[in-house]
MARTINU-100976 format. One line per 4 residues: their letters; for each residue x, y, z of C-alpha. Coordinates in Angstrom, 3 decimals, always signed. Layout:
A	X:Y:Z  ...
***
This chain:
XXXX	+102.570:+102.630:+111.934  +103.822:+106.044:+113.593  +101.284:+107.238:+116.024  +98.981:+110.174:+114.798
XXXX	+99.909:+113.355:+114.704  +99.357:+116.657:+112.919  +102.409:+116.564:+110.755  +105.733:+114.491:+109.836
XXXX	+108.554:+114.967:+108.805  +111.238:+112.834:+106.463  +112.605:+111.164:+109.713  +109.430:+110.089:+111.055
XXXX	+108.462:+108.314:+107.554  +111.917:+106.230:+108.193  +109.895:+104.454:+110.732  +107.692:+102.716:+108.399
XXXX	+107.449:+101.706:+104.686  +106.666:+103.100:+101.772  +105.623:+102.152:+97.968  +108.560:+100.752:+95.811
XXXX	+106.930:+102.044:+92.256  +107.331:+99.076:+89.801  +107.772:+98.557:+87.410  +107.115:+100.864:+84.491
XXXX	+109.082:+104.108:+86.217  +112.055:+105.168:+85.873  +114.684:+104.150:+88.161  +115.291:+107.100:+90.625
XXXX	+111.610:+108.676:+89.984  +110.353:+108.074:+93.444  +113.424:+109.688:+94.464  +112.723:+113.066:+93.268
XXXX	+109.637:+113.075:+95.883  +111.356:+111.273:+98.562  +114.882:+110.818:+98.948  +116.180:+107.243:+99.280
XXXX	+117.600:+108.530:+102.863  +116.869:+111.468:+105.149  +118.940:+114.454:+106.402  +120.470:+112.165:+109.332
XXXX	+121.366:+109.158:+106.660  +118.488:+106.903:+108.240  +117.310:+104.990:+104.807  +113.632:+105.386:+103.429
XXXX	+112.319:+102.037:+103.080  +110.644:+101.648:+99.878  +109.434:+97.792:+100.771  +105.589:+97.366:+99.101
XXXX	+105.946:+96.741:+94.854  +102.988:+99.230:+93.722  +101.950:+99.859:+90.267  +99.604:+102.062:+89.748
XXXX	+97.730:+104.695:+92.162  +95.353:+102.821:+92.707  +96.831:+100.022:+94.298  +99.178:+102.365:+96.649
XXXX	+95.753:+103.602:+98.232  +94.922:+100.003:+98.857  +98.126:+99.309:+100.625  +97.997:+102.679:+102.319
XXXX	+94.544:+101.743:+103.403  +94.831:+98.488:+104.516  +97.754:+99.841:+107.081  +101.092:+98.219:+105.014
XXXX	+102.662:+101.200:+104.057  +102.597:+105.093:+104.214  +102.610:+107.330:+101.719  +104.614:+110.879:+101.588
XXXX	+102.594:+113.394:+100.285  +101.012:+116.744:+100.734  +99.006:+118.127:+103.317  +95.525:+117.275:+100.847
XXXX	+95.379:+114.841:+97.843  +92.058:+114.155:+96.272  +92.776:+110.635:+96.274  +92.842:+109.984:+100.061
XXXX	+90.463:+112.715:+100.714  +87.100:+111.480:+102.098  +88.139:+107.373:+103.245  +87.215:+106.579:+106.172
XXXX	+90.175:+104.034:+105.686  +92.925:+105.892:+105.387  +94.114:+108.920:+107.761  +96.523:+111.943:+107.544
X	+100.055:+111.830:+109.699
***
């Protein structure tokens, strides 16, 4: 994992892996939150099969995979398992 930091950007998240949403979503959806590759054509690497919320907090937690997202999400608010950037 990327060290910690107060923010990221696209680039940074190339460094690590991400969910691969399976396998009841459209093909493409993820992509309309995270392109496949970032502005300098490094590719995103969508490597964990997650499906459901749920079980990307898991992964996130247990320190396989990152997850874009906003600054706050209720979801990973409060864990002492899981922290921001």
């Amino acid at each position: 994992m990327s060290p910690r930091r107060p923010s990221v950007c696209l680039e940074d998240v190339a460094d690590d892996e991400l969910p691969k949403l399976v396998p009841h979503l459209p093909s493409g959806f993820g992509d309309r939150f995270v392109p496949p590759r970032t502005s300098s054509g490094r590719p995103i690497r969508r490597a964990w099969p997650c499906s459901s919320v749920s079980e990307v907090v898991a992964q996130v937690a247990l320190g396989r995979i990152v997850h874009a997202t906003v600054t706050r999400m209720q979801m990973f608010e409060n864990r002492e398992d899981i922290s921001a950037a």
